[in-house]
NUZA-306467 format. One record per residue: y, x, z of N, C-alpha, C, O in turn; residue number from 1; residue in one letter. Coordinates in Angstrom, 1 decimal, m for minus. Layout:
BEGIN
(node (Y,X,Z),(Y,X,Z),(Y,X,Z),(Y,X,Z),NUM,A)
...
***
This chain:
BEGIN
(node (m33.1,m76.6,54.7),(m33.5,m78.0,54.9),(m34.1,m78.6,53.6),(m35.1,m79.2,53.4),1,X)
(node (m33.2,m78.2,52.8),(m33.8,m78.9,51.3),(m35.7,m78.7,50.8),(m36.5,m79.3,50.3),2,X)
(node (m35.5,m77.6,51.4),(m36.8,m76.6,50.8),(m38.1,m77.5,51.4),(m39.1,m77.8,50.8),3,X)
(node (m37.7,m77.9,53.0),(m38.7,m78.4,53.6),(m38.5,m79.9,53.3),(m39.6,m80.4,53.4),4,X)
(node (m37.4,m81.0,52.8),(m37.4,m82.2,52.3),(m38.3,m82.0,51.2),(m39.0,m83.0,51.2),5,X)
(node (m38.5,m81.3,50.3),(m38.8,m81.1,48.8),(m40.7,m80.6,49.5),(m41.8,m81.1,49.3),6,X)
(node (m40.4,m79.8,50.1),(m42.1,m79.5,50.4),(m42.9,m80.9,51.0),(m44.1,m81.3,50.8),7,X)
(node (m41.9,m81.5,51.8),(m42.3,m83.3,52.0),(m43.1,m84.1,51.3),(m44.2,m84.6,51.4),8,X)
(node (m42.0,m84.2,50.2),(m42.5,m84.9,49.3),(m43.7,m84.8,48.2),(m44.5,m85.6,47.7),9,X)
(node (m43.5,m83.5,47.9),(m44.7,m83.0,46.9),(m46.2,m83.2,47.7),(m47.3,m83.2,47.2),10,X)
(node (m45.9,m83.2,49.4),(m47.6,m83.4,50.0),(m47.7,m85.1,49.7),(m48.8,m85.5,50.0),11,X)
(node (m46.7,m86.1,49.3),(m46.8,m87.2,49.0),(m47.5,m87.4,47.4),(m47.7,m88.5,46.8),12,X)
(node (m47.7,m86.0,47.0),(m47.6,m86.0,45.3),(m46.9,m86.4,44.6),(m47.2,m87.2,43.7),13,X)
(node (m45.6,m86.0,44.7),(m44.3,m86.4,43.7),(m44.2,m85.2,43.1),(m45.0,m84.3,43.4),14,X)
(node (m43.3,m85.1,42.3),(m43.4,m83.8,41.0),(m41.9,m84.2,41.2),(m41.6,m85.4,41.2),15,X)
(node (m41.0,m83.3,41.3),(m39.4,m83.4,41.2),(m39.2,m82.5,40.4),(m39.8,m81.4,40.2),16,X)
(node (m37.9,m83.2,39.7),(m37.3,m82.5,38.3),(m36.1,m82.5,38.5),(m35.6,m82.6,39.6),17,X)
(node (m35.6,m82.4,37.7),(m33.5,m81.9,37.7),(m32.7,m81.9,39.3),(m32.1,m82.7,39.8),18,X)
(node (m33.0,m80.8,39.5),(m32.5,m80.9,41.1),(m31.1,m80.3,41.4),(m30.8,m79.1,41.5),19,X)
(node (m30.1,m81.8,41.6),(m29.2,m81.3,41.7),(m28.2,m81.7,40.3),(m27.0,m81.7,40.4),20,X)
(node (m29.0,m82.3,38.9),(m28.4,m82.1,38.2),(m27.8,m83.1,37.4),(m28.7,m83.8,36.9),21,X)
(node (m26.7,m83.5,37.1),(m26.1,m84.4,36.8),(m26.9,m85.2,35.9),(m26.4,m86.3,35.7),22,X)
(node (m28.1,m84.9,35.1),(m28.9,m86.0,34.4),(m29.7,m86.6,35.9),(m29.9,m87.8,35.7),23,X)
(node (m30.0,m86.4,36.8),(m30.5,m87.1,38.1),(m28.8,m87.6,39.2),(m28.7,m87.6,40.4),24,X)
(node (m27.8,m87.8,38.1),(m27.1,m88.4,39.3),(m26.4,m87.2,40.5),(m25.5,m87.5,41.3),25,X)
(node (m26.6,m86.3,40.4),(m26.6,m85.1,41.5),(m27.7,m84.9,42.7),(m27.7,m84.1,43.7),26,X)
(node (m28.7,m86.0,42.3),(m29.4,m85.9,43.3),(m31.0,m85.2,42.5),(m31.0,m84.1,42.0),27,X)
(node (m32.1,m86.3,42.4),(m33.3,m85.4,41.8),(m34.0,m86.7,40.9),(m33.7,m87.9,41.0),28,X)
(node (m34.9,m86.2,40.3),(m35.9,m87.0,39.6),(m37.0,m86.9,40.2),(m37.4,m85.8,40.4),29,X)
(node (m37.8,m88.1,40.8),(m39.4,m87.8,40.8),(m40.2,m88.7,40.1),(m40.1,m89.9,39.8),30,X)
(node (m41.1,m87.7,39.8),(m42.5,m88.3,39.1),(m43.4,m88.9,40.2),(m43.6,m88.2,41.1),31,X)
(node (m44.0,m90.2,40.2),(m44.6,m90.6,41.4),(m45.5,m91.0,40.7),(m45.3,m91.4,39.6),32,X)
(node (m47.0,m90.9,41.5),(m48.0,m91.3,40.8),(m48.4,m93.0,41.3),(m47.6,m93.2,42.2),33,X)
(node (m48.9,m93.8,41.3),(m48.6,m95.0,41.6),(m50.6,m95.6,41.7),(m51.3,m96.1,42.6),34,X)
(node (m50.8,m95.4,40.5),(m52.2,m95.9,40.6),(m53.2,m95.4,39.1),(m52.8,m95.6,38.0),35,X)
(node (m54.5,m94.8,39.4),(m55.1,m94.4,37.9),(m54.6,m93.1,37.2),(m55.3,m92.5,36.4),36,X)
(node (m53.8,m92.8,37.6),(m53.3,m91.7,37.1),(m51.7,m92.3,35.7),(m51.3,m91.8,34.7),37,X)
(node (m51.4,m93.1,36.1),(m50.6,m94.2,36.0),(m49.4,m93.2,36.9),(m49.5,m92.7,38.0),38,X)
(node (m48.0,m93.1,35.7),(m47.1,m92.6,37.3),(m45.8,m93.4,37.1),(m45.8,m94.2,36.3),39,X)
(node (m44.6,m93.2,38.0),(m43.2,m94.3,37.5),(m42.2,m92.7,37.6),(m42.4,m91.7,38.3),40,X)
(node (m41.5,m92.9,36.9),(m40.0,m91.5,37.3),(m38.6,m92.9,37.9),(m38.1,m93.8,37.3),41,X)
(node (m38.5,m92.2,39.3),(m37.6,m92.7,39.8),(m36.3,m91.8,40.3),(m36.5,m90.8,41.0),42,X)
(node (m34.9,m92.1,40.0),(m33.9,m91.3,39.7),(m33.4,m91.5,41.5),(m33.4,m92.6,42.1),43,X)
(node (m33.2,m90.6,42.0),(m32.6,m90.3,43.6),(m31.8,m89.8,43.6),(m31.9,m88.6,43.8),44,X)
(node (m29.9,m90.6,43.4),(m29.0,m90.2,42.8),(m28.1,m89.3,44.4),(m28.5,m89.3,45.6),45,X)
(node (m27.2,m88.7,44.0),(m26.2,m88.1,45.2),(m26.1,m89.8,45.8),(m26.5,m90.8,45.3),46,X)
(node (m25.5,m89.6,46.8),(m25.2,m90.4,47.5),(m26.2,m91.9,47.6),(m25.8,m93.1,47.9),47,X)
(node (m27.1,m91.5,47.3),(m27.7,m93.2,47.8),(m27.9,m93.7,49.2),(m27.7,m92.7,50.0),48,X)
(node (m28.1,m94.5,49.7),(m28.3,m94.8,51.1),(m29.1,m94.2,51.8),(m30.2,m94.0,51.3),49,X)
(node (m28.8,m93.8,53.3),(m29.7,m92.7,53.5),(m31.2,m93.9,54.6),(m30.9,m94.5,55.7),50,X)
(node (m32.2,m93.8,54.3),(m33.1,m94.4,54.6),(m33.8,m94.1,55.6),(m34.6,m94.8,56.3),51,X)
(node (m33.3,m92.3,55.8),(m34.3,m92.2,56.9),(m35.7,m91.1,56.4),(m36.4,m90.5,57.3),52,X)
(node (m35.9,m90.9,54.6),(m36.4,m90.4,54.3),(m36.1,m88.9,53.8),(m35.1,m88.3,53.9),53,X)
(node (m37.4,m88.6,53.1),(m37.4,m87.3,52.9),(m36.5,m86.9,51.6),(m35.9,m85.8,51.4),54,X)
(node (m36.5,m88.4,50.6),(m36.1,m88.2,49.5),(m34.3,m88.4,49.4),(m33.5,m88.0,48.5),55,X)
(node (m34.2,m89.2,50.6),(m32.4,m89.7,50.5),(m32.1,m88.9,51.1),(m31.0,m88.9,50.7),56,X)
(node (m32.1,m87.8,52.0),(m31.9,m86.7,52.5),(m31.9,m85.3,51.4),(m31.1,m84.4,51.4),57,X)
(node (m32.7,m85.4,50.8),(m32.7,m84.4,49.7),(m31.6,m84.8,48.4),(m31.0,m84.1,47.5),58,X)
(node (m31.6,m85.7,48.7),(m31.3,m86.6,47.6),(m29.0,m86.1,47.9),(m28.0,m85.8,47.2),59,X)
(node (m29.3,m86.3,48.8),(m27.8,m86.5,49.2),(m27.5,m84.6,49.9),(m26.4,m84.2,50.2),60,X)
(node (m28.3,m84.1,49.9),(m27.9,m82.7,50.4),(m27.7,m81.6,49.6),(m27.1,m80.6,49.9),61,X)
(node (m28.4,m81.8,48.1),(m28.4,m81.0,47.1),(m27.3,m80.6,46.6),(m27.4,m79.5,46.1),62,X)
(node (m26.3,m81.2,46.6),(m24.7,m81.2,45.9),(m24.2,m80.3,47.1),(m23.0,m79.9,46.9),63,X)
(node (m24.6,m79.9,48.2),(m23.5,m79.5,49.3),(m23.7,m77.8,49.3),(m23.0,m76.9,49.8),64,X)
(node (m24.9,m77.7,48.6),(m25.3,m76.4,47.9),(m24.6,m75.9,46.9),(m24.6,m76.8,46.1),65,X)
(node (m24.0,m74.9,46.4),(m23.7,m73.7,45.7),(m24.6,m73.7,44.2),(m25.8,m73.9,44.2),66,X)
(node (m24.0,m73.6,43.2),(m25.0,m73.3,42.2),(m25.6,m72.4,42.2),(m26.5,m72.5,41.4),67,X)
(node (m25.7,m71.5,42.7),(m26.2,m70.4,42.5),(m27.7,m70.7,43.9),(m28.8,m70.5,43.5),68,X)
(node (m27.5,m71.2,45.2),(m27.9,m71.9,46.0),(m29.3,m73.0,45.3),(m30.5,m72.7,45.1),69,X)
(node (m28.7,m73.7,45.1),(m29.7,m74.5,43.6),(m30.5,m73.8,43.1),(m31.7,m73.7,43.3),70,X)
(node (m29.8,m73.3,42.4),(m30.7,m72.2,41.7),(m31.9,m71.3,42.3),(m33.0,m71.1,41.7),71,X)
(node (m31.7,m70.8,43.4),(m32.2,m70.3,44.3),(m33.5,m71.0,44.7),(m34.7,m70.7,44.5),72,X)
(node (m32.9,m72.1,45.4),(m34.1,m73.0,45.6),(m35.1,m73.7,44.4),(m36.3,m73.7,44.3),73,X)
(node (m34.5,m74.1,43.7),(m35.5,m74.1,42.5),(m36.6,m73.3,42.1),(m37.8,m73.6,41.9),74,X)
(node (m36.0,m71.9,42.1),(m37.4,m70.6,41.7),(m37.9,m70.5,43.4),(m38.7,m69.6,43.3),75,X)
(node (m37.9,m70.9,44.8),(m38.4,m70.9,45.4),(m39.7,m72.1,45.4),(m40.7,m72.2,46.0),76,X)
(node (m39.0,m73.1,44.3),(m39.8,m74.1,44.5),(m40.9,m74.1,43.2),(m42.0,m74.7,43.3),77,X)
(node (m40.6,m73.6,42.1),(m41.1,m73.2,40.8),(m42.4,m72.8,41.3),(m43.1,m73.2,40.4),78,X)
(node (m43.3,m72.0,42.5),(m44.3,m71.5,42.8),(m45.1,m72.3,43.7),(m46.0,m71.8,44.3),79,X)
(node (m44.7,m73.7,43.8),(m45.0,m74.6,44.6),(m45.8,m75.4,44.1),(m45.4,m76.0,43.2),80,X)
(node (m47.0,m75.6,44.4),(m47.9,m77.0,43.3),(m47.1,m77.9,43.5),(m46.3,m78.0,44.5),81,X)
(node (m47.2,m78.9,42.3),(m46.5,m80.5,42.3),(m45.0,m80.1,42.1),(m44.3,m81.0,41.7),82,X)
(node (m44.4,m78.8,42.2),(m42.9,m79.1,42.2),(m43.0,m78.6,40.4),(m43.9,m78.0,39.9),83,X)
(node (m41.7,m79.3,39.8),(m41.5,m78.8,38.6),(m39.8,m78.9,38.3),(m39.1,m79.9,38.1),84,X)
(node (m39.5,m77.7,38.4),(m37.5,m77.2,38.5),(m37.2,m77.7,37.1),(m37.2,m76.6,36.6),85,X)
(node (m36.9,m78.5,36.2),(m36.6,m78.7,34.8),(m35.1,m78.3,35.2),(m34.8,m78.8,36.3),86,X)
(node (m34.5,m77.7,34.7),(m32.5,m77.4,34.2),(m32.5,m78.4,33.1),(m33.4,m78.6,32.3),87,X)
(node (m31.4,m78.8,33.2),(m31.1,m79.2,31.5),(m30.2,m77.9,31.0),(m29.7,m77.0,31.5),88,X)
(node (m30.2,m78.4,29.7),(m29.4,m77.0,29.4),(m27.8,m77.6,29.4),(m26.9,m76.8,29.1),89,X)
(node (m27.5,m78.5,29.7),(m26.1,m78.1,30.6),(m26.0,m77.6,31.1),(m25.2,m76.9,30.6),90,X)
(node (m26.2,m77.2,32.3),(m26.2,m76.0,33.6),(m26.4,m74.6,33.5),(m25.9,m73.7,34.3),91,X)
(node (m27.1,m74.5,32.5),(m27.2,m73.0,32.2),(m26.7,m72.6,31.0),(m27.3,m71.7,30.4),92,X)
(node (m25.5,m73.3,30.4),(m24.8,m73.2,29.1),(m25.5,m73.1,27.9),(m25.2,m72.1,27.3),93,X)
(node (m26.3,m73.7,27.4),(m27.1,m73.6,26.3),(m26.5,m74.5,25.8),(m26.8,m74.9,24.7),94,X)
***
């Protein structure tokens, strides 16, 4: 489900970053473009209210995944236009 919440959003042109990872809250970052090429980064923490969307559903379903899961989906999504998997290097012990 994640994969297709996340493919959602990027036909909206959002660019999602830290998915999953505690600099987004547990939930994700997106880059949204807004106007002009003008964009805002809006943080979509674990648990926010669920709206009904594509992003509070992803947002809240990420954490119920496996790291390794995560992970997974990230390099599925790494080949995706508009998506961009940033890790911090907390997660991968650096």
């Amino acid at each position: 489900m994640a994969y297709w919440w996340a493919n959602a959003l990027q036909a909206q042109g959002w660019r999602l970053r830290a998915l999953g990872e505690q600099l987004a809250g547990g939930g994700f970052i997106a880059e949204i473009e807004v106007t002009d090429g003008e964009s805002v980064w809006v943080v979509f923490p674990l648990n926010m209210p669920d709206d009904g969307t594509e992003a509070s559903a992803l947002a809240n379903f990420l954490q119920r995944l496996t790291f390794d899961q995560r992970n997974y989906l990230r390099r599925l999504l790494a080949d995706t236009r508009g998506i961009d998997v940033v890790r911090s290097a907390s997660h991968d012990g650096r």
